[in-house]
C-alpha positions, 0 to 999 in steps of 0.5 A: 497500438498500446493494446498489442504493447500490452500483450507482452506485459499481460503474458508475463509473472512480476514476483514481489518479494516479501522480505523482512528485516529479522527474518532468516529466509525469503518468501515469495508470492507470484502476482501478476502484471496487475498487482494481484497475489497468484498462486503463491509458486515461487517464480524463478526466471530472471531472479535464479542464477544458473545454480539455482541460487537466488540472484539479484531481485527484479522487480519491487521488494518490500519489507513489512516487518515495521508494518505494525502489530498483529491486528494491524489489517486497515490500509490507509484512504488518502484524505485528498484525491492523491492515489499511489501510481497505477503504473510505473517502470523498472527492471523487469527482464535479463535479456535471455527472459525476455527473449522467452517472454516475446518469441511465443507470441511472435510464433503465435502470430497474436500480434499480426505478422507485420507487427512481430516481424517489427518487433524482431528487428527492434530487439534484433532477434534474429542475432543468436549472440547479440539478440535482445542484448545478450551480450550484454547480459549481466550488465542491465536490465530490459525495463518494462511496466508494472500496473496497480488496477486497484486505481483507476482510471490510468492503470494501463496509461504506461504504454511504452513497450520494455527498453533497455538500461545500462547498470548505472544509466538512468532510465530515458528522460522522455519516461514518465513514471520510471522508479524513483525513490518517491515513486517507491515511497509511494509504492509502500504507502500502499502497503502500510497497514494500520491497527483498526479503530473500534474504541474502547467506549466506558460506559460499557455495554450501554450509554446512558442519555446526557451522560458523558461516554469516555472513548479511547484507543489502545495507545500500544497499538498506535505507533508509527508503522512502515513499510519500506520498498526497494529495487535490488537491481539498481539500489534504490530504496524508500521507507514510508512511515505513518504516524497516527495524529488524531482520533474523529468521533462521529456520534453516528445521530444528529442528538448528540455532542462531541468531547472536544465540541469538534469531534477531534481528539489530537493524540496527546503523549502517543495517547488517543482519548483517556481510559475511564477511572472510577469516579469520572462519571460526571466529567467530560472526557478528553475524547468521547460522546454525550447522546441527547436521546435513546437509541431505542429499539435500535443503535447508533453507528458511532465512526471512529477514524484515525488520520495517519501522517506521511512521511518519507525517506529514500536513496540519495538523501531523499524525503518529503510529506506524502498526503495524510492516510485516514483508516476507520470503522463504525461501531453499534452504540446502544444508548438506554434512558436513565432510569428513575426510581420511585420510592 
């Protein structure tokens, strides 16, 4: 009865941890089972000491400092059918929280008495000292679910009810999804942002027909971005970084050619296109458009897409590519007739 498993992941608070490298404090945001940013109070719980210290985190921490400049805003499409995970498993509860999380509902008899009354014996309830692993307390964690709804379907695929790890152990063999430096490099693909793509476009405010239209990207914005994610309570971590590899133009009509004839502007020394120069009016640029016809009274929707590369870098000498993550934006061209003058 997956649904009834689920009550106890529905009724709990997973506090992500938004650190950054060069910054004195910590901040924290609440979000929920499901990923999304509540109320912004700060949830102790499992991540306090008794002094009202903060302890080990449970739970994902990611540090977003290498996360671009500040307009970067776009979060990257995967250009295959890949998506981040929608669910996985990592330490969620000491003992004595979820001990808090479960007994409310067991009085509240949600789950049916049959259930609750098995569910006190799993977690041998009923002993004050050795009940839900207290004496073990400081030693492991109690693992549950984690769930991203932003991707289904599968987000409520990670079914199995919390179970415990020693420190040190790794997590049962028969657990699909359980963290893994992959699993976490996945996790901060998810998070990287990226500069968004309105070129820069010479001639300015209106093309002209059979005129070459220079296109370029502020090349001080497209730099390699990361994110990195880690789980304190047991010292794993992954860094994901995106690095932008080509510019796609599409002229936004079919009266139109491409400089190069593909559309695809390769990044050349971390340059995307090439700003225009007087005099160049003539040439054909590196990165940009010619329109065959007049927009009009209207526009043209040119689209602008930056393909990102992925790679990755995790506890244990682990790496790899993950699929590459594309990010655009359309913009409206006006395109005008050149003008002839009669003398």
């Amino acid at each position: 009865m997956p649904a009834v498993r689920n009550l106890a992941r529905a009724a709990t608070v997973l506090t992500l941890v938004f650190a950054s490298a060069f910054a004195s404090q910590t901040a924290f945001a609440d979000l929920d089972d499901h990923g999304d940013v509540g109320d912004g109070d700060t949830n102790q719980g499992a991540n306090s000491n008794d002094d009202g210290t903060l302890g080990v985190t449970v739970g994902v921490v990611f540090d977003r400092s290498k996360n671009g400049s500040g307009n970067s805003t776009g979060a990257l499409t995967s250009t295959t059918s890949w998506t981040p995970p929608p669910c996985w498993y990592a330490p969620k509860y000491t003992p004595e929280q979820l001990q808090k999380t479960l007994e409310p509902i067991w009085e509240a008899g949600s789950t049916g008495w049959e259930w609750d009354a098995e569910q006190r014996k799993k977690y041998n309830a009923d002993d004050e000292e050795k009940g839900f692993n207290k004496d073990k307390t400081g030693k492991g964690y109690w693992w549950d679910s984690y769930v991203d709804e932003s991707y289904p379907p599968g987000w409520d695929s990670c079914d199995d009810g919390p179970f415990w790890v020693d420190t040190g152990d790794a997590p049962p063999a028969d657990i699909e999804n359980a963290v893994t430096p992959e699993i976490l490099a996945e996790l901060a693909y998810n998070e990287i942002r990226v500069p968004g793509t309105e070129v820069t476009l010479a001639p300015a405010n209106a093309t002209k027909v059979n005129l070459p239209t220079w296109s370029w990207l502020d090349a001080a914005d497209f730099k390699p971005v990361s994110v990195t994610a880690s789980v304190q309570a047991i010292g794993i971590s992954a860094t994901a970084t995106a690095e932008p590899v080509s510019l796609k133009i599409e002229p936004g009509t079919a009266d139109a050619v491409t400089y190069p004839a593909s559309g695809v502007c390769e990044i050349n020394n971390g340059r995307i296109g090439e700003p225009y120069a007087k005099g160049k009016a003539d040439q054909a640029p590196p990165c940009g458009v010619k329109y065959l016809r007049s927009s009009g009274e209207g526009t043209y929707p040119l689209q602008a897409t930056v393909t990102w590369k992925i790679t990755w870098t995790g506890t244990g000498n682990a790496g790899g590519d993950l699929p590459d993550g594309s990010f655009g934006a359309t913009q409206d061209v006006v395109v005008q007739e050149i003008q002839a003058v009669n003398r």
